[in-house]
C-alpha positions as CSV (number, residue, x, y, z in Angstrom):
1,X,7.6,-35.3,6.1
2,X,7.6,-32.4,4.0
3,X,4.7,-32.3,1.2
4,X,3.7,-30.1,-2.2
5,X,1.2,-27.7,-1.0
6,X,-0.5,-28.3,-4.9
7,X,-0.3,-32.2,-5.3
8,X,0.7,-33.3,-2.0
9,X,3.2,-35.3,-3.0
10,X,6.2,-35.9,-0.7
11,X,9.3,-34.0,-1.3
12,X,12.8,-35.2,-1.1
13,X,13.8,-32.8,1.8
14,X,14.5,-32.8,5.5
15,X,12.5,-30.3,7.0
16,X,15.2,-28.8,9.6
17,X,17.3,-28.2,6.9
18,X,15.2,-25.5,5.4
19,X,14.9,-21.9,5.8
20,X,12.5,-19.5,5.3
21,X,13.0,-18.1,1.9
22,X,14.0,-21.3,0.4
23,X,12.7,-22.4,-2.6
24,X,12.0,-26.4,-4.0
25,X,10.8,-27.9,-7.0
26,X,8.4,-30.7,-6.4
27,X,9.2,-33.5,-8.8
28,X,5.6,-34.4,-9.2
29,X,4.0,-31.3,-10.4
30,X,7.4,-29.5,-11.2
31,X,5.5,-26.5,-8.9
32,X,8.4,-23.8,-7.1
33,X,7.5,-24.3,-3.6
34,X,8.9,-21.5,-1.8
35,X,9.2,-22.1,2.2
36,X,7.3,-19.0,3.9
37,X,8.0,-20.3,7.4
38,X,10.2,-23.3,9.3
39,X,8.2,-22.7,12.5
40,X,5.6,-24.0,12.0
41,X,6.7,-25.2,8.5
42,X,4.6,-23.6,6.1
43,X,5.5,-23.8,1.9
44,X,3.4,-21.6,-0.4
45,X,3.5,-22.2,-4.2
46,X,5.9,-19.2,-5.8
47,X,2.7,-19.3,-8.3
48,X,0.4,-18.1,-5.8
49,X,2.6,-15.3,-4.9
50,X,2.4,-13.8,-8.4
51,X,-1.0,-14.3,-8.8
52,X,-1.1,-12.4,-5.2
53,X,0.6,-9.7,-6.4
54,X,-0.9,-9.3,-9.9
55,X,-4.5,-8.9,-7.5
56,X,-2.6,-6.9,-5.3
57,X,-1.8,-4.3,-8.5
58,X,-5.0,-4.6,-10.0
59,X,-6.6,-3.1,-6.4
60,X,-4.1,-0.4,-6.5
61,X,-5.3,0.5,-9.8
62,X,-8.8,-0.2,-8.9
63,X,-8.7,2.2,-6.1
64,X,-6.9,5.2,-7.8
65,X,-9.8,5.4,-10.5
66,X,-12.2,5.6,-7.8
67,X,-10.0,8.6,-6.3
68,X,-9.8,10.5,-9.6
69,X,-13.8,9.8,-10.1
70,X,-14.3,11.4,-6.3
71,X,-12.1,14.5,-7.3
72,X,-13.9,14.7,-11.1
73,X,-17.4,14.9,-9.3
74,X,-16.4,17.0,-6.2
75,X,-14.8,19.8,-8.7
76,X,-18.5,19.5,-10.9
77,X,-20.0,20.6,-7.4
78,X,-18.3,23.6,-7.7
């Protein structure tokens, strides 16, 4: 039995039929589900993953101000 990872409701799939990359639409919630692995059988929302990545590039930006702040204060040592 394959279920929505947000509502938990059951989906209209058969879970060897699936492959990783796949991705569903529950009925339910209307969430993407997108299949991350088949074994074990593991679905992610395709929301999550963007709201991964948008953390991901604010920590990228995050970091390269704190790189230029290091290199502003090491050249004031001087």
């Amino acid at each position: 039995m394959v279920t929505c990872p947000m509502c938990d409701a059951v989906l209209d799939v058969e879970e060897d039929e699936l492959d990783e990359g796949d991705e569903l639409t529950c009925e339910e919630c209307g969430d993407t589900i997108t299949v991350k692995s088949t074994d074990p059988l593991e679905l992610k929302s395709a929301d999550e993953d963007e709201d991964e990545d948008e953390d991901d590039d604010f920590d990228e930006d995050y970091e390269d101000e704190d790189e230029e702040e290091e290199s502003e204060d090491e050249e004031e040592d001087w």
